[in-house]
N, C-alpha and C positions, 0 to 999 in steps of 0.2 A: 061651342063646347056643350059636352050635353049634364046632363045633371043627374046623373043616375048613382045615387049614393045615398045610404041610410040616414037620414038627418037625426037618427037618436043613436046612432054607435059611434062613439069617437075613432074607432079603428076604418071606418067603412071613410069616416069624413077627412082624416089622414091618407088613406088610398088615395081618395082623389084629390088632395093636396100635390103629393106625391107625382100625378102627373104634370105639377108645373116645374118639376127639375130639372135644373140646367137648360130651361125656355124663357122666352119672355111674353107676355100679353099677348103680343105681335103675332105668336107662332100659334097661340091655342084659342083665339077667340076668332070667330068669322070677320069676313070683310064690313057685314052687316055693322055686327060689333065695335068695328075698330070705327070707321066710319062716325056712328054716334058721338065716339068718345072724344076722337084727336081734337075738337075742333073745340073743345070743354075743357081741356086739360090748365091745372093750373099748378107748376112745380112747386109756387110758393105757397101755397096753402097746406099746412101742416095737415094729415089724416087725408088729403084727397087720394093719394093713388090708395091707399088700403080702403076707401070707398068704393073704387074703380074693383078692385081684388074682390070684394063682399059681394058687391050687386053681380059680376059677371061671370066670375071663377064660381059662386057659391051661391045664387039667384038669389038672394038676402038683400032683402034695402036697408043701407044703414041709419042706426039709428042709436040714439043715447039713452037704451035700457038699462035696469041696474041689473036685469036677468045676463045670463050669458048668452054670446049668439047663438048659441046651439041648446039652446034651454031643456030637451030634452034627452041630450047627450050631456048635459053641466058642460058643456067646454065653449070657452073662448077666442075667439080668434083674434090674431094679431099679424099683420104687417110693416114690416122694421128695415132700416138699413143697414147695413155694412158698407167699409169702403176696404182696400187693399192695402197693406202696409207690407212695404219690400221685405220689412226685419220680421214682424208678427203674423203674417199669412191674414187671415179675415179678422177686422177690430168692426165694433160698432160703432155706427156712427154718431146715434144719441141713445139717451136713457128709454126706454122702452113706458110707455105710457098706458096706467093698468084701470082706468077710470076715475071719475070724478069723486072728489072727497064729500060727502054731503054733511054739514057743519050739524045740523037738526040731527042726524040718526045718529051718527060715530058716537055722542058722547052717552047711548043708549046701550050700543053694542057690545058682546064680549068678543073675545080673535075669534074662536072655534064656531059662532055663529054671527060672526061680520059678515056684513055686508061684500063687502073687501075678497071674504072668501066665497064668501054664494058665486061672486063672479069669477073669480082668478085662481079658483082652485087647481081649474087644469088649463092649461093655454096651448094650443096647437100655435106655432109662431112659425109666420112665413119670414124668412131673411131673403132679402134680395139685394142684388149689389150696383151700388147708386152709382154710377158715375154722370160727371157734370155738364157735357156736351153733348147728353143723346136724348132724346124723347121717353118718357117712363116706360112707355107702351115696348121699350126696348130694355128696361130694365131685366137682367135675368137672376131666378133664386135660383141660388147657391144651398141653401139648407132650409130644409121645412125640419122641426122639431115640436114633437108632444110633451108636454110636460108638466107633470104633476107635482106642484111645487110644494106637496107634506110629502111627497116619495122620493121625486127623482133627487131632491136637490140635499147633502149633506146636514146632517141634524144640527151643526154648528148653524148654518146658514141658517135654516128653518125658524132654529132661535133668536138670533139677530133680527130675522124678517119679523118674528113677533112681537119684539121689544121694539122693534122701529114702531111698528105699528100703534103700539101704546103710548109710547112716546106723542105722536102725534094725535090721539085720543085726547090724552092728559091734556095737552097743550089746548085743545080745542074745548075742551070739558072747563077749565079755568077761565074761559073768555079772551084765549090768548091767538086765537085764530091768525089773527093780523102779523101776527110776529113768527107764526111758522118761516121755515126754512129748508132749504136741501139739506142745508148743515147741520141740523138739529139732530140726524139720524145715518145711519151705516149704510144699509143695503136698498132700504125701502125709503123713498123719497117724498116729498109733496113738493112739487113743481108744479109754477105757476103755468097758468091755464085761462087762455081765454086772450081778448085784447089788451092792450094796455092804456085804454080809454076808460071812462069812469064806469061802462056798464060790463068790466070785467071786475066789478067790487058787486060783494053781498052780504049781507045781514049775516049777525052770527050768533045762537046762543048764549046767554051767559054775561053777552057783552054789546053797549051802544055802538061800536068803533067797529066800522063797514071791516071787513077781509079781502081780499083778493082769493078770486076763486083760482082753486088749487086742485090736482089731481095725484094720484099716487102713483106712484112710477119706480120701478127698478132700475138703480143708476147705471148711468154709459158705462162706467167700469166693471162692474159687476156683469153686467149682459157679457164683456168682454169675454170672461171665465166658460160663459154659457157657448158661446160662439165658437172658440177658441177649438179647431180642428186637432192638434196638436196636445193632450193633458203631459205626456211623459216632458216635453220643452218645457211647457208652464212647471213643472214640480222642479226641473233641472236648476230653475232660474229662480224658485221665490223658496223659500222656508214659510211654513207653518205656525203660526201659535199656537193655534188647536187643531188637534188630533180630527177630522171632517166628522169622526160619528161620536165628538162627545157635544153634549147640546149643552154650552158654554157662552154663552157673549162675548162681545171683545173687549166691553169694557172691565168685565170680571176678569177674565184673562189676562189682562194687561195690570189689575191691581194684582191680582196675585203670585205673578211674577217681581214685580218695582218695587211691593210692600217691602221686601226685606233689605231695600239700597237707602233707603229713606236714614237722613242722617249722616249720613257717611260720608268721609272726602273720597274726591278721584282715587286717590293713590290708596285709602281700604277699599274702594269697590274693587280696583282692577286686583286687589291681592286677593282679594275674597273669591275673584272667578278664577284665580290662576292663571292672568293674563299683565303683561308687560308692553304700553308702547308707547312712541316719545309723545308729549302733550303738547308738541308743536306743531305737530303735522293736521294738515288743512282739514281730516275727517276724523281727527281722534275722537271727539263729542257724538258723530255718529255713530265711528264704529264701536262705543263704549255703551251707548244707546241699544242698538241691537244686539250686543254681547249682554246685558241686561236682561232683553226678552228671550234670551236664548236662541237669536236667529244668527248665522253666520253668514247668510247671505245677505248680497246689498237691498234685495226685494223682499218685504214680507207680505202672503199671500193676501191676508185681510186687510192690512193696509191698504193695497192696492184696489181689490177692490171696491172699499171703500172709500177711495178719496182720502183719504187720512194721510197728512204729512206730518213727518215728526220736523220737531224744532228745540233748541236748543236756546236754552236763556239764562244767561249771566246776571245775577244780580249784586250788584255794590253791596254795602254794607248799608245803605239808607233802606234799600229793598227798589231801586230803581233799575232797572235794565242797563247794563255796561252800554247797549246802542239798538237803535231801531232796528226793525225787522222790513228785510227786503222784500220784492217779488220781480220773477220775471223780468228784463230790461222791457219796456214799452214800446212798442211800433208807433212810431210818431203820421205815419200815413197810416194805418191801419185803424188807430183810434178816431182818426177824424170819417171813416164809414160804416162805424158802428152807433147803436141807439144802445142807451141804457141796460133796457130788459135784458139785451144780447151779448154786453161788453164783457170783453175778458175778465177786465177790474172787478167785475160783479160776479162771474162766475167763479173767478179764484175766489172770495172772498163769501159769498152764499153756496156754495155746491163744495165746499171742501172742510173738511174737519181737523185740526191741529192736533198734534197732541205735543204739549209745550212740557219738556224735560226740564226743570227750575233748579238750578244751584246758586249759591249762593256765599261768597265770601266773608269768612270766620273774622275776628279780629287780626288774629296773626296772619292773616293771607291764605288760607287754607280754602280752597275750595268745596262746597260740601251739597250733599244733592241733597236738596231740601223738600220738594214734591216734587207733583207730577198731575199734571190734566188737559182734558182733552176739551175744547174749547173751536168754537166757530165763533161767526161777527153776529150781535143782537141786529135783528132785524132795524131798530129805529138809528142804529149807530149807521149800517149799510146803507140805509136812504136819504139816512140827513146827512150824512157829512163826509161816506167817500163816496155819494154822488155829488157833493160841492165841489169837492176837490176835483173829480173826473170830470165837471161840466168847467173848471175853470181854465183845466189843461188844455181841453179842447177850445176854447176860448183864446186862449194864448197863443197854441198854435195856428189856429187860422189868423191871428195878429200876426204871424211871424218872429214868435217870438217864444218858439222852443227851447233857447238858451234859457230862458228866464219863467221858468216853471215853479206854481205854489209853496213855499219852502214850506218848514215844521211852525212856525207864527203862524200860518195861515188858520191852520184846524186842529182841532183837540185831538184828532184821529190817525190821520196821516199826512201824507206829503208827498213829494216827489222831489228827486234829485239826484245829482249823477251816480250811474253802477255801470261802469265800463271797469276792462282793465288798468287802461291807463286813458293821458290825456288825448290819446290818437285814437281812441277806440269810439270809433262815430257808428252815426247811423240816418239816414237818407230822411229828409223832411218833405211834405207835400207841394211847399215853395221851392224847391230846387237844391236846398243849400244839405250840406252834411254837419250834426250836430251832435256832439258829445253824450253818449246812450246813456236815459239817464230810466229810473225805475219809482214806482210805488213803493210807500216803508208807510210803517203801522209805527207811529209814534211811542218813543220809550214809555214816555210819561202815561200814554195810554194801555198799555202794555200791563203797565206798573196796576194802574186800577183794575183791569181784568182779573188780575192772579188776587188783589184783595176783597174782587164782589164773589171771588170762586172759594177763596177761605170762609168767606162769611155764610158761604149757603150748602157747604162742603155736608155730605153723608157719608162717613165711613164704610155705614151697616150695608152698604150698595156698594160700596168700592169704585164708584165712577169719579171721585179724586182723590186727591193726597197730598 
């Protein structure tokens, strides 16, 4: 492949991006080339093939500058996967990874002269489409895009990306490094980074208590929007909270829609919207929820791409949770080949953000919506104790002894125990036998303490609870 292209015009370096569409390695590099490569090739080393794309598509040795790769064009490059979805046309595969957090500078920095943006202000992004049986050097891109992430991307978003970003300043500026999280933040992540040996921890500002080295990354759902061939289906299917050119948050947004339900039973909210329907039915709380934010659809655009699930919480008159909170039924074969760092339980639980609906029952039986906040798992909760639980299920399991999984006694946090339909509703074990589908729940009583550490450190003047 020859290399005849301006290394200081972004347009020139898009050109010959542009000649890898709809090819793969295999087609554009010499025999010479491939030759080198195949016999190097490592699938499982996260960043190898877009080292492969750097050195051979763009003569560039990789390397872990905080400048961009094209330092005198500002632009970045990036190589990502997609994979095919029958129903969604091209999804990504993971969060798109935008460089290392550096704990010493961030808490120096301001957004408009970050670090963050020296690098990622524009990113040429090669997508190529990974599939699992073939050689990379056979992977073929589907979509090269440039992008300007203060132009191309809606002021709503822009906004969001810069209160994530501060978010995780603040958080680092405090000595709070350690307890960063994907959940911390909407659009703009800090995913962990590095091994999961002790020399993937470093020293932090502010504070003795090592971190885990982290990187910023725009989450898988969100890249989803960016990938997404299709905008007119995307609109078809999700409602909006904000208007894409007002530069709004979500969390603003969402307080000042809810502020005025605050108080109220079910039966004056739904009078209040001009809305009627029976309080029996299995999605009345959502669809009461999203008639709330004003969305009529079952998808709301931000939510989704944020990872944000809304939930619904009933509280007694003590202020306890009528009942725990479920997740997903569990793969009782699937958890036994998973580690940690990579398990579902962890990533439901660190990469997803709540936003917990809270009512509350009156004296007279009166249901009444009493807040509303948006809420992920504290870092030391995640590690200590639904990693106990996750490491003892798997424990059990390989005992053969799926039936009999960590009840609510076990841990302050959570538990597991059956969420099938009924008693026939099994699910296939790694010993042979078929067991009763049972799931992860976030204990009531823990539940109950979340909502009063969230009253106790509650800000109005921001509107991010209620």
């Amino acid at each position: 492949m020859t290399y005849d292209f301006d290394r200081t015009s972004k347009t020139s370096i898009k050109a010959h991006a542009d000649k890898l569409l709809y090819k793969a390695l295999r087609q554009v590099l010499s025999d010479v080339q491939i030759k080198k490569i195949e016999p190097k090739l490592n699938k499982k080393r996260k960043g190898h093939f877009g080292d492969i794309v750097e050195k051979y598509v763009f003569d560039k040795e990789p390397d872990n500058s905080p400048e961009p790769d094209f330092p005198e064009a500002k632009l970045e490059l990036k190589t990502t996967p997609i994979k095919k979805s029958s129903r969604k046309g091209f999804i990504s595969k993971e969060r798109l990874v935008l460089g290392m957090i550096d704990y010493d500078t961030i808490i120096h920095d301001k957004w408009k002269t970050s670090a963050f943006l020296k690098k990622n202000a524009h990113l040429l992004i090669l997508f190529y489409l990974f599939e699992e049986d073939i050689s990379p050097l056979d992977y073929k891109f589907r979509l090269i895009k440039l992008l300007d992430l203060l132009g191309d991307l809606p002021a709503a978003d822009i906004v969001q990306i810069q209160k994530d970003w501060e978010t995780i300043a603040a958080k680092v500026t405090a000595g709070k490094a350690h307890e960063l999280s994907e959940g911390d933040t909407f659009y703009l992540g800090a995913c962990t980074k590095g091994a999961t040996a002790e020399k993937s921890y470093r020293s932090q500002p502010n504070s003795k208590v090592p971190a885990k080295s982290r990187a910023y990354s725009l989450k898988q759902n969100y890249l989803n929007f960016i990938v997404a061939e299709n905008k007119a289906t995307i609109e078809k299917e999700h409602d909006a909270l904000i208007s894409e050119w007002v530069p709004e948050t979500i969390e603003s947004i969402v307080h000042n829609k809810l502020k005025g339900f605050i108080g109220l039973t079910t039966t004056e909210i739904e009078k209040k919207l001009g809305r009627y329907s029976a309080s029996s039915s299995k999605s009345y709380y959502a669809d009461l929820a999203r008639a709330m934010l004003s969305a009529k659809k079952k998808k709301i655009a931000e939510f989704e791409k944020a990872n944000v699930t809304m939930k619904t919480i009933r509280l007694k008159k003590s202020g306890t949770p009528k009942e725990s909170m479920s997740f997903p039924a569990m793969d009782y074969i699937g958890i036994m080949n998973e580690e940690w760092d990579e398990s579902t339980l962890r990533d439901q639980l660190s990469e997803n953000k709540f936003l917990f609906l809270i009512y509350k029952y009156d004296e007279d039986g009166s249901l009444r919506f009493n807040k509303y906040m948006f809420w992920n798992m504290p870092y030391a909760d995640l590690e200590e104790h639904a990693r106990k639980v996750w490491d003892e299920v798997r424990t059990r399991i390989a005992a053969h002894r799926a039936n009999d999984l960590p009840g609510i006694a076990f841990n302050p946090v959570c538990h597991a125990r059956p969420h099938g339909r009924n008693k026939h509703d099994k699910a296939p074990t790694p010993y042979g036998t078929m067991v009763k589908k049972q799931s992860f729940w976030l204990n009531a009583s823990y539940i109950r303490e979340q909502i009063k550490k969230d009253s106790l450190t509650r800000h109005d003047a921001v509107g991010f609870h209620c």
